[in-house]
Rosetta silent file (secondary structure, phi, psi, omega in degrees, C-alpha in Angstrom):
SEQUENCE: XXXXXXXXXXXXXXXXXXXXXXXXXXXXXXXXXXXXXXXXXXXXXXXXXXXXXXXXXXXXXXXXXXXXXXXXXXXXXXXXXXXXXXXXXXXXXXXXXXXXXXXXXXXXXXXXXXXXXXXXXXXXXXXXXXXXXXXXXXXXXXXXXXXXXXXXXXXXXXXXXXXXXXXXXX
SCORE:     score description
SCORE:     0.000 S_00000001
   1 L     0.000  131.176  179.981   84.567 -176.251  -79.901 S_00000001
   2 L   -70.652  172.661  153.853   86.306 -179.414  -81.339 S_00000001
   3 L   -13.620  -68.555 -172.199   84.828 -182.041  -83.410 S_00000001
   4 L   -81.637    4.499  163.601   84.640 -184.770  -80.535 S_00000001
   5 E   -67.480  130.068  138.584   82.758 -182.138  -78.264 S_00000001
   6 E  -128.223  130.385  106.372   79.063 -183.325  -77.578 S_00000001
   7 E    -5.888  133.398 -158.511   76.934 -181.908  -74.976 S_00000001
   8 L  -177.476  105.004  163.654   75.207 -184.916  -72.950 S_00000001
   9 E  -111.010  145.254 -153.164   72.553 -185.006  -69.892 S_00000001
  10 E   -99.617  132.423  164.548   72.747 -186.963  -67.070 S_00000001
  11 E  -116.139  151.306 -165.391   69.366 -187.639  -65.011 S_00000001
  12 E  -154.488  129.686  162.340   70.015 -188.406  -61.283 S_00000001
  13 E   -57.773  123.925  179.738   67.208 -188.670  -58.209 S_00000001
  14 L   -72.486  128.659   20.951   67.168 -185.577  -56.492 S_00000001
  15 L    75.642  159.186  150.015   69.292 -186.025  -53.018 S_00000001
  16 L   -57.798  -34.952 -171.410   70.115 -183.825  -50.422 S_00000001
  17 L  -125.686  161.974  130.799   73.033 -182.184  -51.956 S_00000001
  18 L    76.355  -40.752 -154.031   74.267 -181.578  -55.237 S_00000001
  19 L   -27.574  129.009  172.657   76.373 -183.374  -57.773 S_00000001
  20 L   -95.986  -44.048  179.920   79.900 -182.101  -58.807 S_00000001
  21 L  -135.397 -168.692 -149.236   80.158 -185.155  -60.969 S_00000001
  22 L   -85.249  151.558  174.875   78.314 -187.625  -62.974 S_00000001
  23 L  -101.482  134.137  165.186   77.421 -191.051  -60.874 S_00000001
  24 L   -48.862  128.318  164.515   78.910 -194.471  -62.343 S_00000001
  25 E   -91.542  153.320  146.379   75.931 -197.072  -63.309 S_00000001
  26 L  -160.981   48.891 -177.576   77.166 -200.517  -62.640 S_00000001
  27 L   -99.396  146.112 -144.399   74.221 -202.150  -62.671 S_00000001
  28 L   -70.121  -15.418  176.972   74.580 -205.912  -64.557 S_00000001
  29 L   -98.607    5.220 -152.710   72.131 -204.742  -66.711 S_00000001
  30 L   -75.096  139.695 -179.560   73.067 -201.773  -67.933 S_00000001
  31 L   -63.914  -24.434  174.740   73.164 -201.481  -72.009 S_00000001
  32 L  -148.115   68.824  172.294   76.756 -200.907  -72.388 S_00000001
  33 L    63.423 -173.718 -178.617   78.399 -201.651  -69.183 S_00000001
  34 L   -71.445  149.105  149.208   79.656 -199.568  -66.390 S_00000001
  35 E  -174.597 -144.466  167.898   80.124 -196.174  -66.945 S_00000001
  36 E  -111.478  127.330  171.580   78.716 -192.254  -66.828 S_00000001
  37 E  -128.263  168.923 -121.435   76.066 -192.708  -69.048 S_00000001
  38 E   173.721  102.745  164.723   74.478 -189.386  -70.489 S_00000001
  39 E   -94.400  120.640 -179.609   71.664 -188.626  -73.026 S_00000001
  40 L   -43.365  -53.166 -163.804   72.184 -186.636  -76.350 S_00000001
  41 L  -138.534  126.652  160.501   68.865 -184.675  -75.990 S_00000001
  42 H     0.633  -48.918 -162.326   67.314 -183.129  -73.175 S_00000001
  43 H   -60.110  -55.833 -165.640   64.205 -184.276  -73.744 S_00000001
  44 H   -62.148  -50.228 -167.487   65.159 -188.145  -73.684 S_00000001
  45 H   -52.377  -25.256 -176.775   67.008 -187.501  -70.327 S_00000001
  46 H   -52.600  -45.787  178.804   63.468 -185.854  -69.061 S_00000001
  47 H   -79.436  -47.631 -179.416   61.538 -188.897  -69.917 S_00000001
  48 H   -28.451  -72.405  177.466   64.171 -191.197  -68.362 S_00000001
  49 H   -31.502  -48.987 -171.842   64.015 -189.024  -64.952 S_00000001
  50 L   -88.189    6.989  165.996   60.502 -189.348  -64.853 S_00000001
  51 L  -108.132  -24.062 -147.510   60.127 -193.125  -65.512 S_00000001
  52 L  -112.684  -52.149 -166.858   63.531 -194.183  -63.762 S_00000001
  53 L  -108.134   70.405 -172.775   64.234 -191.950  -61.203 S_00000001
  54 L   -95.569   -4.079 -174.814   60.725 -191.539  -59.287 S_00000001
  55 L   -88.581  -22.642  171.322   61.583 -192.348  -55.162 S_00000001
  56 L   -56.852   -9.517 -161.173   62.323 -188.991  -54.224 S_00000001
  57 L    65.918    3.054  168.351   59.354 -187.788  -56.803 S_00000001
  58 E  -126.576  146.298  174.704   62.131 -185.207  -57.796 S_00000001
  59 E  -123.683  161.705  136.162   64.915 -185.689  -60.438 S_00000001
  60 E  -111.080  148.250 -174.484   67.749 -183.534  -61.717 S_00000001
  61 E  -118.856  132.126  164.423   69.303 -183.108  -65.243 S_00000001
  62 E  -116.231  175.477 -166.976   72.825 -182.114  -65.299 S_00000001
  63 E  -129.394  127.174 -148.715   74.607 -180.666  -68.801 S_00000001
  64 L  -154.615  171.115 -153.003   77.727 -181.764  -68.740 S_00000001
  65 E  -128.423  134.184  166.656   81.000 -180.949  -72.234 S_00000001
  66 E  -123.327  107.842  153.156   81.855 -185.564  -73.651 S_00000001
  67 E   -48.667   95.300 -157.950   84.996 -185.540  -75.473 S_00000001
  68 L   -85.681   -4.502 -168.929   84.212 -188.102  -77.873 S_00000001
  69 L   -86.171  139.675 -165.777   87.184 -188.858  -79.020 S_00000001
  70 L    78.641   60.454  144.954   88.221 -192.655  -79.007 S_00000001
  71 L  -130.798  144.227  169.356   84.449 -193.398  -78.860 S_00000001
  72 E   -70.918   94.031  132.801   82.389 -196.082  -80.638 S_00000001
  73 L   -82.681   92.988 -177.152   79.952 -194.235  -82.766 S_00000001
  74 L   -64.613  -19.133  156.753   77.573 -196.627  -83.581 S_00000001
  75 L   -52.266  -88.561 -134.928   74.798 -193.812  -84.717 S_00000001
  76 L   -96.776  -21.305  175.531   76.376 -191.981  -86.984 S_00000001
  77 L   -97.933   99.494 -175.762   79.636 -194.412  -88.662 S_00000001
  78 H   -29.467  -65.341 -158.364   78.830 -196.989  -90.478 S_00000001
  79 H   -39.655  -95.697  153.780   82.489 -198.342  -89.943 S_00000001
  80 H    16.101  -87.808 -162.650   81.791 -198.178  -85.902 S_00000001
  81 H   -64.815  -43.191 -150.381   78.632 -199.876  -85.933 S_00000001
  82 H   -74.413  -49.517  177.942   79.569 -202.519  -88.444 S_00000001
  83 H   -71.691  -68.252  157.331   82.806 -203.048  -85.775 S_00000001
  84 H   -42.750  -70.695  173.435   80.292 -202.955  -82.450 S_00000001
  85 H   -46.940  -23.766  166.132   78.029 -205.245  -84.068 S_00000001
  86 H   -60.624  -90.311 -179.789   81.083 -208.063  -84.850 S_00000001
  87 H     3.947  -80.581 -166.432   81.643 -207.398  -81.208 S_00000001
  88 H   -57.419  -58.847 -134.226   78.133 -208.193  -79.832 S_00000001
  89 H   -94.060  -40.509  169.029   77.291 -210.932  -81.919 S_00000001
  90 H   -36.060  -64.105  162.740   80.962 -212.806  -81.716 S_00000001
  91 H   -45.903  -27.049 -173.947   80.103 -212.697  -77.542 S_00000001
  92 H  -100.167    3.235  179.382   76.953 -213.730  -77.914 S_00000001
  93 H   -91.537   -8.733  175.271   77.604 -216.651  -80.199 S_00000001
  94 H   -89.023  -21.871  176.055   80.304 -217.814  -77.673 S_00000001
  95 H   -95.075  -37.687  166.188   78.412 -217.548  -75.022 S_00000001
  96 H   -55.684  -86.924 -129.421   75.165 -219.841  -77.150 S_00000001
  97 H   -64.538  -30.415 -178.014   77.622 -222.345  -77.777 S_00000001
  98 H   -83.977  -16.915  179.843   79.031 -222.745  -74.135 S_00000001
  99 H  -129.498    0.610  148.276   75.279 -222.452  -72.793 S_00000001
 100 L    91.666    8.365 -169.641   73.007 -223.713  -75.221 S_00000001
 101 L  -150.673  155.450  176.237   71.106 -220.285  -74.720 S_00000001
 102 L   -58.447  129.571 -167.779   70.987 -216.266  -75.848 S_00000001
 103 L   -82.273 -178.618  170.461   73.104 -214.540  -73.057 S_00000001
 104 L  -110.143  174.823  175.758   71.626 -211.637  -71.698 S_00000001
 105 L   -44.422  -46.802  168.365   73.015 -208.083  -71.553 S_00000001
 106 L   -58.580  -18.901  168.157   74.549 -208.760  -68.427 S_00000001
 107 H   -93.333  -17.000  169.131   77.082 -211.386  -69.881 S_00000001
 108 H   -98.049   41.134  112.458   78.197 -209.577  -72.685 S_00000001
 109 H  -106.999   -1.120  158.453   79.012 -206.885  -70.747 S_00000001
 110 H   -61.781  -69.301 -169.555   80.531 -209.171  -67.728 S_00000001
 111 H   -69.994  -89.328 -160.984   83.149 -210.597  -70.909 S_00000001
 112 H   -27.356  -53.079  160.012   83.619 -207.707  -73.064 S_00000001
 113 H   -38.214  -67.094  165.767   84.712 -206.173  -69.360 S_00000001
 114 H   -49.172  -32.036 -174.862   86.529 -209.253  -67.857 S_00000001
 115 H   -86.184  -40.965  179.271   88.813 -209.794  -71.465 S_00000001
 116 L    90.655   45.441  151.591   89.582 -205.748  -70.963 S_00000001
 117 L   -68.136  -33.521 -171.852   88.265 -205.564  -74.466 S_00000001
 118 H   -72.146  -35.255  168.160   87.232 -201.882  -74.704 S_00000001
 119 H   -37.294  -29.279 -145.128   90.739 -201.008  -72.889 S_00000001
 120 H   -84.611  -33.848 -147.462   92.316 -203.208  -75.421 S_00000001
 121 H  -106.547   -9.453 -179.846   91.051 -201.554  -78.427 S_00000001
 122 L    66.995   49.038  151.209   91.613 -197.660  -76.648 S_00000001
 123 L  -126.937  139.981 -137.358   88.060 -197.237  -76.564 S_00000001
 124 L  -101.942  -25.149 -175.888   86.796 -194.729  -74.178 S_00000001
 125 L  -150.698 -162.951  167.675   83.140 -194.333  -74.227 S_00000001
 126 E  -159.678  158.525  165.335   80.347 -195.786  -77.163 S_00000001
 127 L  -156.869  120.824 -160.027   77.487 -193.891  -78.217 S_00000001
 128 L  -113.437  164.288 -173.896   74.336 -196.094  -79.096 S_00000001
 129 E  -165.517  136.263  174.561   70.877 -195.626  -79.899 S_00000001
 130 E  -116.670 -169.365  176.361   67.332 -197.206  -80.097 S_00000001
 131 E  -109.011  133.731  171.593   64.098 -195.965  -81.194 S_00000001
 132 L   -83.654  117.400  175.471   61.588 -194.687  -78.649 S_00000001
 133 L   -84.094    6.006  133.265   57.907 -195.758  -78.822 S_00000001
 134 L    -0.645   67.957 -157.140   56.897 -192.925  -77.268 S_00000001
 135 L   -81.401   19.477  160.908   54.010 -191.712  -79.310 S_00000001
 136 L  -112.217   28.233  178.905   54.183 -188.633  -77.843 S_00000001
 137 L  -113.838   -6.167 -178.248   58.440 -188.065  -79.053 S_00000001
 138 L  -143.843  136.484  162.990   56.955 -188.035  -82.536 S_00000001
 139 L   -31.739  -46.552 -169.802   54.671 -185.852  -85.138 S_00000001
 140 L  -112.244  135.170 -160.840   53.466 -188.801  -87.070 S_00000001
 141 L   -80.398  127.233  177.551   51.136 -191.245  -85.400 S_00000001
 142 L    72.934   22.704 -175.386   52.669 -195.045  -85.029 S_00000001
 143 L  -116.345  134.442 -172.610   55.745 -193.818  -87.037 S_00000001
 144 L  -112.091  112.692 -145.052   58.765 -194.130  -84.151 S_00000001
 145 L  -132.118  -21.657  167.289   60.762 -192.468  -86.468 S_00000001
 146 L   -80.317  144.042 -125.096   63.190 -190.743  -83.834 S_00000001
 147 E  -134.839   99.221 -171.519   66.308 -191.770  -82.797 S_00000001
 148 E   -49.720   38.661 -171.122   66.975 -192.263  -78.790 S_00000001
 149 E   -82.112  135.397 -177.668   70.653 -191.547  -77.983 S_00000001
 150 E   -98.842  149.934 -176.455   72.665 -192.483  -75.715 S_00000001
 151 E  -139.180  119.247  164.335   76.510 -191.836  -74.191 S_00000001
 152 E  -124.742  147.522  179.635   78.203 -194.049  -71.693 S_00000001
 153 E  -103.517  130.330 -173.668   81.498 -192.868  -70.833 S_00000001
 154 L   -87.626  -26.896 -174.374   84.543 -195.175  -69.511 S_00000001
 155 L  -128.324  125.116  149.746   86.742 -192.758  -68.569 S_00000001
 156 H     4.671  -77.344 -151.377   86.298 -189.482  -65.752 S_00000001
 157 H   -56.121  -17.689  176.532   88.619 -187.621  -67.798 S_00000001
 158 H   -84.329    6.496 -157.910   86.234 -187.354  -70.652 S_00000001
 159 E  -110.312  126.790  166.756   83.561 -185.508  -68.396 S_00000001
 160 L  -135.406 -162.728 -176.347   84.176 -181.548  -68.366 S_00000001
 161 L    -7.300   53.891  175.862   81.684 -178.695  -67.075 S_00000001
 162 L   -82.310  164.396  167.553   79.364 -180.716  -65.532 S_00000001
 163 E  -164.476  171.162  167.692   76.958 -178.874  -63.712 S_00000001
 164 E   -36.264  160.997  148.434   73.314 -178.603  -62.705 S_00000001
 165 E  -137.051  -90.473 -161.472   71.095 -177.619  -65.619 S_00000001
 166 E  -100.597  179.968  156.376   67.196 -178.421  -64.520 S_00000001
 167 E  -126.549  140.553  174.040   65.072 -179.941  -61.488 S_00000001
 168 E  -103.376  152.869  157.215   61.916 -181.888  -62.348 S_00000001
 169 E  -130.457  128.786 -175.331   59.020 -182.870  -59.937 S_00000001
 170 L  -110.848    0.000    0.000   57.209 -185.613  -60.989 S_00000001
């Protein structure tokens, strides 16, 4: 397995059939734009399904092979994040000045999309992370000490073996 291999599950509302592949968000709000977006551990995609994906009352988790390479990792490289933050905060100070107000998620991912910035820079996916307040994701009480990750992927091609892995009922 190379380097830029991660392992990465996708939660999806269980459907009548299926998936062969991952479904595109493009919703305006989405944290880092359109893509396949894909959670580093099991677990997180589990709680997503069951907070996110509730009208069928069934979810699926698929397991799916993310080439990472030519991804923003803002977790683990200083370099990365230090280059994604520059990013963010350059759009959003451009966007204060023309509107007198903090944009929201949806406009800095409207420009960074419209300018063709990730194309620009040959970057293919990003993989970001928050902290979960979930006191039941951590051992120590009020310390949210674990680290939430996320994968959204820009390009198809970086998506290999997906397949089914679980079903949930919630």
């Amino acid at each position: 397995m190379k380097d830029s291999l991660r392992i990465g599950y996708h939660s999806q509302e269980k459907r009548g059939i299926q998936l062969i592949g991952p479904v595109i968000c493009k919703r305006l709000n989405a944290w880092l734009g359109n893509g396949y977006y894909f959670w580093d551990d099991k677990i997180d995609a589990i709680n997503w399904g069951n907070n996110a994906k509730t009208k069928t009352k069934k979810f699926e988790i698929y397991k799916a092979d993310i080439d990472t390479e030519n991804f923003l990792n803002t977790v683990f490289d200083e370099d990365h994040y230090k280059f994604w933050l520059r990013i963010i905060e350059s759009v959003a100070k451009k966007f204060h000045k023309q509107n007198n107000k903090k944009p929201e998620i949806s406009h800095i991912n409207l420009y960074l999309e419209e300018n063709g910035y990730w194309k620009e820079n040959n970057i293919q996916g990003i993989i970001f992370q928050d902290i979960s307040e979930n006191p039941n994701q951590t051992m120590v009480k009020s310390l949210y000490y674990k680290k939430r990750i996320q994968i959204v992927v820009f390009n198809l091609d970086k998506i290999s073996n997906f397949a089914l892995d679980s079903i949930h009922n919630i």
